[in-house]
C-alpha positions as CSV (number, residue, x, y, z in Angstrom):
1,X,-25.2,0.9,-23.5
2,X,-24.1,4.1,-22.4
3,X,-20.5,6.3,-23.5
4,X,-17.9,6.4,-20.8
5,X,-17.2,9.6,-19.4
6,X,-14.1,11.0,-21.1
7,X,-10.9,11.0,-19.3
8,X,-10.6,14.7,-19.7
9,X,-14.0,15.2,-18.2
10,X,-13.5,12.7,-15.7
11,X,-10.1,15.3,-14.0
12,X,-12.5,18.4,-14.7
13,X,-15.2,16.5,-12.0
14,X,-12.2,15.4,-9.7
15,X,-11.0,18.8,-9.1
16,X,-14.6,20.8,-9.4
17,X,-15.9,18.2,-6.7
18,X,-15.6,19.2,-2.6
19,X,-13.0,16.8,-1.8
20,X,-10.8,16.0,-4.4
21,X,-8.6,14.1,-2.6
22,X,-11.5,11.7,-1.4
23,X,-12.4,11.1,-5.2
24,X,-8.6,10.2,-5.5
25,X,-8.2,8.4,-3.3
26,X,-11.3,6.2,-3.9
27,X,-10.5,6.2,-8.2
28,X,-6.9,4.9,-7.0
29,X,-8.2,1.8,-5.1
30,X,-10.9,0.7,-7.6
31,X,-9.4,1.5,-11.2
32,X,-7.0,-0.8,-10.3
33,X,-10.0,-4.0,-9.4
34,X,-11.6,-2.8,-12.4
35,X,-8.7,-2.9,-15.2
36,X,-8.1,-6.7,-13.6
37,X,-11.5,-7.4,-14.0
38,X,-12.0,-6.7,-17.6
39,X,-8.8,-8.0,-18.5
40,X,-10.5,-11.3,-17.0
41,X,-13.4,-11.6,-18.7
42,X,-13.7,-14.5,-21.4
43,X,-16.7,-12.9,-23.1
44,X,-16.6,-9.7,-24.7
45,X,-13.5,-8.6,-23.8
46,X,-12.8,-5.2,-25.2
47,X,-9.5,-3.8,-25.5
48,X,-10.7,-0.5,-26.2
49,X,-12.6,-0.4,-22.6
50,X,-9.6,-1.4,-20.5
51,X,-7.2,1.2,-22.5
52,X,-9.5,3.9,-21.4
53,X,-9.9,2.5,-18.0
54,X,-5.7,2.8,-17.9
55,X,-5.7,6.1,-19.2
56,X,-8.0,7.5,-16.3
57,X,-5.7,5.3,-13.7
58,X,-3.0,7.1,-15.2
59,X,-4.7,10.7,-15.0
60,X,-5.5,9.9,-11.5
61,X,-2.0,8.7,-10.5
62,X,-1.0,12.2,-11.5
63,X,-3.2,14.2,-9.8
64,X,-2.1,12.2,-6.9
65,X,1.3,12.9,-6.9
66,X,0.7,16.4,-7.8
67,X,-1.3,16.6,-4.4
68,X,0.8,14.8,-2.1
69,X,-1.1,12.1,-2.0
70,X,0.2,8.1,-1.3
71,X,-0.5,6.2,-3.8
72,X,0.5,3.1,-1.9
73,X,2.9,1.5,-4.0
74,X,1.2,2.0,-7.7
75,X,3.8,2.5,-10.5
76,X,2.6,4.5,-13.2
């Protein structure tokens, strides 16, 4: 099994990448689907993956606002 890519790493790529707002965008829908969907599982539920799941949602959700971007009724 492979390490996750670090949150910190994770913003450097969003804002080096040629459409930042796209990779917003897209991390805003799915971080979401993919917190709920770890938080579901029966079997090796780690709490340690889902808190670094919420910390990128979090870093994301920033960078949103910062550029003006909707993010559709999220709270964080």
């Amino acid at each position: 099994m492979s390490n996750p890519i670090s949150t910190a790493s994770l913003k450097k790529l969003i804002l080096k990448s040629n459409d930042p707002k796209a990779k917003i965008e897209l991390l805003l829908r799915t971080l979401p689907y993919t917190i709920e969907q770890e938080e579901k599982r029966d079997t090796f539920y780690n709490a340690k993956v889902v808190k670094g799941l919420t910390d990128k949602l979090l870093m994301v959700r920033k960078l949103a606002r910062q550029n003006n971007i909707p993010t559709y009724g999220l709270i964080g």
